[in-house]
VEXKEFI-731088 format. One record per residue (C-alpha): residue in one letter; x, y, z. Coordinates in pm, whole numbers. Each point is the difference from the previous one (the first is absolute). Last residue first. Layout:
N
+------+--------+--------+--------+
: zaza :   east :  north :     up :
+------+--------+--------+--------+
:    a :      X :      Y :      Z :
...
+------+--------+--------+--------+
This chain:
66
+------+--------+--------+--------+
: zaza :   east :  north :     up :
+------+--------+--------+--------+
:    x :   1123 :   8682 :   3080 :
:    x :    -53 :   -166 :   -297 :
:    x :    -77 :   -362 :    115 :
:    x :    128 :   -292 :   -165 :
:    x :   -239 :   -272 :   -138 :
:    x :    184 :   -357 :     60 :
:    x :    278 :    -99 :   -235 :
:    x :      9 :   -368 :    -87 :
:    x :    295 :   -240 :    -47 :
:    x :    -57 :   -184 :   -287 :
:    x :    -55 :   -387 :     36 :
:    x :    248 :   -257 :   -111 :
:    x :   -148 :   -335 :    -50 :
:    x :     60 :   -224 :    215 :
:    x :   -321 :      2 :    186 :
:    x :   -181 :    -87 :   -324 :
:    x :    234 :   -322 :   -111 :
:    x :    -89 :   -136 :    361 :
:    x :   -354 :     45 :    -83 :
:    x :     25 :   -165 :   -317 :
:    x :    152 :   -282 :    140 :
:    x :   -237 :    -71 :    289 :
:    x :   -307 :     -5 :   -254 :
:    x :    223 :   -295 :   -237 :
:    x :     43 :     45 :   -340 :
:    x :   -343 :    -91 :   -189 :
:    x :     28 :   -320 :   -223 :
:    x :   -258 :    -29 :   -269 :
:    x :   -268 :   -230 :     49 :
:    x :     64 :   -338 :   -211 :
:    x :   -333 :   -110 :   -179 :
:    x :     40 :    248 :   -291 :
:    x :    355 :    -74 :    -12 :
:    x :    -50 :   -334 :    -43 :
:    x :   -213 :     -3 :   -316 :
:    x :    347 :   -100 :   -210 :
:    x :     19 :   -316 :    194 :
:    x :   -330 :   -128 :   -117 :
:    x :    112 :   -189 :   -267 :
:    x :    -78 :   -358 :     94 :
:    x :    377 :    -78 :     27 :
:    x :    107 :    340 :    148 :
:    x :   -296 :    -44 :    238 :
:    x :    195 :   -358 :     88 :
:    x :    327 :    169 :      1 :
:    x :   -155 :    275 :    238 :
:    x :   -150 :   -253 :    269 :
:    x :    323 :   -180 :    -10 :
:    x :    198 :    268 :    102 :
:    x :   -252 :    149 :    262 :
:    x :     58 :   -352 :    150 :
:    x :   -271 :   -274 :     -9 :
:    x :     -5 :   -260 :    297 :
:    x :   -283 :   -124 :    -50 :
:    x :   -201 :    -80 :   -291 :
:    x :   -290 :   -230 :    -25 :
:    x :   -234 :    313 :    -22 :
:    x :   -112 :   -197 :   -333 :
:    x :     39 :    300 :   -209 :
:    x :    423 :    -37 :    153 :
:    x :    -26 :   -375 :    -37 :
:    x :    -93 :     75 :   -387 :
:    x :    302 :    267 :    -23 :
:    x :    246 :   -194 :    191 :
:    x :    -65 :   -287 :   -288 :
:    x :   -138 :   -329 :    111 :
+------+--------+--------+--------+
């Protein structure tokens, strides 16, 4: 029995991302993938650590004529 008939057959265990993807490759469905796959956000924590770093300008306050 092929790994494609066990894997209709839910006979499949075991099944790495690999072999998942060769068998879509093998049906043709590997091209749709990217629709499926969400795209990858960099992490929260990361951006706010690249936000603190970031130079800031000094700031003037109002002066008072006087």
């Amino acid at each position: 029995m092929s790994t494609i008939r066990r894997f209709e057959n839910g006979l499949t265990f075991n099944l790495t991302l690999a072999h998942f993807i060769a068998m879509l490759q093998a049906i043709g469905f590997a091209d749709n993938l990217e629709d499926v796959i969400p795209e990858i956000l960099p992490d929260p924590n990361l951006l706010f650590k690249m936000q603190n770093k970031q130079r800031k300008r000094a700031s003037h306050g109002k002066r008072s004529i006087g």
